[in-house]
Backbone as CSV, one residue per row, in Angstrom:
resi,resn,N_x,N_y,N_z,CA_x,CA_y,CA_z,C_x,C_y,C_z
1,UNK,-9.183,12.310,23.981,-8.569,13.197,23.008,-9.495,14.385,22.783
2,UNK,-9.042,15.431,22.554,-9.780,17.030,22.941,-10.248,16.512,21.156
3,UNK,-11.539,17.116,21.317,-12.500,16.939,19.633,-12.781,18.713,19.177
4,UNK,-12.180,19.734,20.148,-12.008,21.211,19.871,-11.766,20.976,18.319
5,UNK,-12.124,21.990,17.400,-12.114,22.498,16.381,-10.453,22.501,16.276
6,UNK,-9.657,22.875,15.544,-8.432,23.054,14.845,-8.413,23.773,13.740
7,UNK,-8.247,25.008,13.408,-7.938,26.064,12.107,-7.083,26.120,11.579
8,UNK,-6.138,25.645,12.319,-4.589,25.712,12.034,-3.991,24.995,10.832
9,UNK,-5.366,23.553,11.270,-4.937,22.238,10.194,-5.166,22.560,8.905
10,UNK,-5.714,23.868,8.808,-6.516,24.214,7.132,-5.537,25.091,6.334
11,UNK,-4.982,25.796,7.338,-3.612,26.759,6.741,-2.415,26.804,7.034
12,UNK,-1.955,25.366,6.380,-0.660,24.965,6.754,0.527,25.526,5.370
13,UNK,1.614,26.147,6.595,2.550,26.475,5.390,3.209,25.417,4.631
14,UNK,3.401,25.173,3.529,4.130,24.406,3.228,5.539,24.637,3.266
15,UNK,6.496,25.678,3.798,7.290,26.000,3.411,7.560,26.055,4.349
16,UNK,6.979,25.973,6.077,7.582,26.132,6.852,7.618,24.614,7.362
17,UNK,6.881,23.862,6.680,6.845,22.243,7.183,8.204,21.757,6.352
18,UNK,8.465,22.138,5.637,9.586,21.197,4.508,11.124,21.915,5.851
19,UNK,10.972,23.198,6.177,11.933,23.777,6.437,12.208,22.913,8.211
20,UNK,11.125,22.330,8.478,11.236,21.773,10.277,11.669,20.123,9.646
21,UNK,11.608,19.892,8.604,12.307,18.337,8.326,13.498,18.400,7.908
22,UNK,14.382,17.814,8.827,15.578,17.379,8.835,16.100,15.536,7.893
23,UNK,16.269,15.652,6.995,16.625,14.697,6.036,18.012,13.889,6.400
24,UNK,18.355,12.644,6.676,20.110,12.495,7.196,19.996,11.119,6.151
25,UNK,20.801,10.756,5.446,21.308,9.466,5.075,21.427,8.542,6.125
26,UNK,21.149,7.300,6.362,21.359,6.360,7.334,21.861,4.992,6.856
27,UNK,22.551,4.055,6.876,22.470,3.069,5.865,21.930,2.110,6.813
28,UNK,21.545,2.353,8.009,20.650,1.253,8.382,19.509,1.269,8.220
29,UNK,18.939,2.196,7.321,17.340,2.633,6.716,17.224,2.860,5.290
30,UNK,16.885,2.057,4.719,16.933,2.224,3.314,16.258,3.483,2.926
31,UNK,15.517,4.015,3.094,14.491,5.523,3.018,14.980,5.919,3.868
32,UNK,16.167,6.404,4.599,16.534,7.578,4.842,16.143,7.832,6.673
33,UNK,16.174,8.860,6.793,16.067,9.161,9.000,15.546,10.277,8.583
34,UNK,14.315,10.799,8.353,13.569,12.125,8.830,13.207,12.555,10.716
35,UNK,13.061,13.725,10.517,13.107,14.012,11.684,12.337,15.607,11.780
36,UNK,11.365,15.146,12.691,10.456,16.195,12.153,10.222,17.538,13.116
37,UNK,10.365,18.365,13.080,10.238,19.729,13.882,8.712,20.258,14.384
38,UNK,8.613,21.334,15.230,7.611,21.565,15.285,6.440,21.872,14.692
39,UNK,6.396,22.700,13.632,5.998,23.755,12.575,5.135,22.520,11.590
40,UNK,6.220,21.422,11.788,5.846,20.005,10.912,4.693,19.444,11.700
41,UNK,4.460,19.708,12.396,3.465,19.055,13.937,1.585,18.645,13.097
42,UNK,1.212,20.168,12.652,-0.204,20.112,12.020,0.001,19.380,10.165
43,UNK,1.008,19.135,10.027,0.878,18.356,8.630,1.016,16.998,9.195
44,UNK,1.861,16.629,10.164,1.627,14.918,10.335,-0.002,14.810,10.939
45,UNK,-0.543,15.620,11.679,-1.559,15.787,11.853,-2.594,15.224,10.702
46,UNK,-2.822,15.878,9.918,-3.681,15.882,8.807,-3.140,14.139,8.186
47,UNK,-1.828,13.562,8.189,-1.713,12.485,7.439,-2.442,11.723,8.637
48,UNK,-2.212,11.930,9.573,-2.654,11.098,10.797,-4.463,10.744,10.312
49,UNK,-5.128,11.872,10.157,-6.643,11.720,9.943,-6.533,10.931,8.516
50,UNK,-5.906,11.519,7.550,-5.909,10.513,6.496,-5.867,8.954,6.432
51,UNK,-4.767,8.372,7.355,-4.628,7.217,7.546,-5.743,6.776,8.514
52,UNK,-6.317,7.664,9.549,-7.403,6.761,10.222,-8.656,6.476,9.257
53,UNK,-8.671,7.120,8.188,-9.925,7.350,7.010,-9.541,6.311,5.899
54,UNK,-8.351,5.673,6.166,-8.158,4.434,4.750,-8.490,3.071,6.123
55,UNK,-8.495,3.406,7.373,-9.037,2.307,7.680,-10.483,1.422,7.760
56,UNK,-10.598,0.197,7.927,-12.052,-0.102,7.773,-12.973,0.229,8.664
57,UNK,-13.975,0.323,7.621,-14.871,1.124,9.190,-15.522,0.760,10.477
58,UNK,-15.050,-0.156,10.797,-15.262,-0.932,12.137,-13.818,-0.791,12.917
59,UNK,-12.824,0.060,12.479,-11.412,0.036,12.588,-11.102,1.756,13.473
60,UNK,-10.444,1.822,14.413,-9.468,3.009,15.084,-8.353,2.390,15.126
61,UNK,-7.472,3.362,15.465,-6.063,3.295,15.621,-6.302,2.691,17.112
62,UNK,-6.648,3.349,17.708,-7.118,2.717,19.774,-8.072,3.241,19.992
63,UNK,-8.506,2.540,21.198,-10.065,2.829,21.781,-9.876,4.210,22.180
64,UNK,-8.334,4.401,22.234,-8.093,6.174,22.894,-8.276,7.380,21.853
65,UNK,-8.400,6.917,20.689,-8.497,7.250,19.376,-9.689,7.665,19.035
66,UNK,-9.912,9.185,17.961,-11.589,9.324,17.638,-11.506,8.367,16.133
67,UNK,-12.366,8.177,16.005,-12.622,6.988,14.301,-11.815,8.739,13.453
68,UNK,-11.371,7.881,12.403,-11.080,9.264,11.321,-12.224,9.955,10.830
69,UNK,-13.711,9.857,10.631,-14.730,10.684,10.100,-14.795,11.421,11.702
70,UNK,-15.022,10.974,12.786,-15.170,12.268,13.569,-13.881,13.397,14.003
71,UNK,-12.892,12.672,13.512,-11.669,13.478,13.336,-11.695,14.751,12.072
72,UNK,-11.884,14.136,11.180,-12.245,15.407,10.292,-12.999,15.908,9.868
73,UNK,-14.247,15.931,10.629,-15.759,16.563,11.414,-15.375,17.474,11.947
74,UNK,-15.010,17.515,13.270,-14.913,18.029,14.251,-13.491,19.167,14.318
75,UNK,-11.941,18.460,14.101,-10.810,19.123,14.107,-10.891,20.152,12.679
76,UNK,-11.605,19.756,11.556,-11.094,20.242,10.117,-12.851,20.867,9.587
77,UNK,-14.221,20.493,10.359,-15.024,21.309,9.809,-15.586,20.676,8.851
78,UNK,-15.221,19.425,8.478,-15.096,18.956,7.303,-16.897,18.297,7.556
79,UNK,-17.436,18.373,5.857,-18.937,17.383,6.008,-18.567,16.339,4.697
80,UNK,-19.738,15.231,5.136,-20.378,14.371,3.935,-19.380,13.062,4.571
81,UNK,-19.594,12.081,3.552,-19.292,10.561,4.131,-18.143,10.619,4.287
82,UNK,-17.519,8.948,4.650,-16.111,8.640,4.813,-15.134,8.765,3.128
83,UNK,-15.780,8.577,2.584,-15.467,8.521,0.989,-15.141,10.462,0.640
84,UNK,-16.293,10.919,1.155,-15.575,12.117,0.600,-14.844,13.217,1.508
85,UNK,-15.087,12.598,3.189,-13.857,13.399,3.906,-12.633,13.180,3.358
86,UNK,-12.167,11.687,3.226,-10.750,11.186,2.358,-10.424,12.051,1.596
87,UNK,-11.107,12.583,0.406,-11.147,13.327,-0.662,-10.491,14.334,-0.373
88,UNK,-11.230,15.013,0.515,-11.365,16.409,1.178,-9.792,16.562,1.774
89,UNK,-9.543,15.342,2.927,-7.811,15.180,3.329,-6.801,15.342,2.569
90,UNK,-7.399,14.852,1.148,-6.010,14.118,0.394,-5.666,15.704,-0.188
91,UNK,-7.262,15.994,-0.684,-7.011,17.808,-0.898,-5.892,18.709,-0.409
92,UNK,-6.140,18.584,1.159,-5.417,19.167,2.118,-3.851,18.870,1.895
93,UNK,-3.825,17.988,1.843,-2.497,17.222,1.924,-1.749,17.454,0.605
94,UNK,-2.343,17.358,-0.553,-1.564,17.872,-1.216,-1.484,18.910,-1.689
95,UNK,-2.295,20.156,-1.665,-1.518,21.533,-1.564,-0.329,21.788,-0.507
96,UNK,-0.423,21.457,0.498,1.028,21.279,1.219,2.266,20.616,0.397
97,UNK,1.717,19.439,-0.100,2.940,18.799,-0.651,3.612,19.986,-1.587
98,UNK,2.622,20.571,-2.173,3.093,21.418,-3.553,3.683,22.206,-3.497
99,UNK,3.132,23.165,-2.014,4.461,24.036,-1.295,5.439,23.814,-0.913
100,UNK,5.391,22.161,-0.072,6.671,21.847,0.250,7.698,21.314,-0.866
101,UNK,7.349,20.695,-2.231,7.842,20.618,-2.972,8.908,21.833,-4.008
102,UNK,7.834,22.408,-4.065,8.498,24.148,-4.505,9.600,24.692,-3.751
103,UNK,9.332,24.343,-2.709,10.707,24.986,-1.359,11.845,23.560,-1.073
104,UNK,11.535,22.984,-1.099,12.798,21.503,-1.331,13.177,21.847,-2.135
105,UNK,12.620,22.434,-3.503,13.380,22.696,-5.103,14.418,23.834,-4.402
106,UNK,13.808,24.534,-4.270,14.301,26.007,-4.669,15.795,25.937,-3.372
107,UNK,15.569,25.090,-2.144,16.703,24.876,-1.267,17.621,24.111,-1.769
108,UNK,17.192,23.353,-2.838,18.116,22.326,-3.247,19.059,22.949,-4.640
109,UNK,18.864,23.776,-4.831,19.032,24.656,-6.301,20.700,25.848,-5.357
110,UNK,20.094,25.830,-3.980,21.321,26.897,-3.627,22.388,26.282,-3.160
């Protein structure tokens, strides 16, 4: 897996991620059928490092896998322990939410 830097992951629109998810009712899914677009690509990204960072630390997703602290080292720039990269993710993650929240409102209002 390429360990290149990523900038992209730091200035994510929120408004263009809410706008690449496609929402459908399903009744064979109790939560629903998302479906995610391109634009959406660097926010699953970032949950992706999040979730490798709630695992234990003897833990990857696969051996093909970087551990989540050298994931958000390396892709996000990010310093200091596993405890406060998390921090640092969840940061990330939810200013997106807040944009994408604001723009779900405001689509759902027309």
């Amino acid at each position: 897996m390429d360990l290149k830097p990523r900038p992209y992951l730091l200035n994510i629109d929120g408004k263009k991620v809410e706008a690449a998810i496609t929402y459908e009712d399903d009744t064979r899914f109790p939560a629903g059928v998302s479906c995610f677009g391109k634009e959406a690509m660097p926010y699953i990204q970032l949950v992706l490092i999040k979730q490798a960072l709630e695992l234990p630390s003897n833990m990857k997703f696969s051996r093909h896998t970087p551990a989540g602290t050298t994931m958000a080292r390396k892709w996000l720039g990010l310093k200091g322990n596993k405890a406060s990269l998390l921090k640092q993710v969840e940061a990330l993650i939810k200013a997106v939410d807040v944009e994408r929240a604001a723009y779900h409102h405001t689509m759902m209002e027309d």
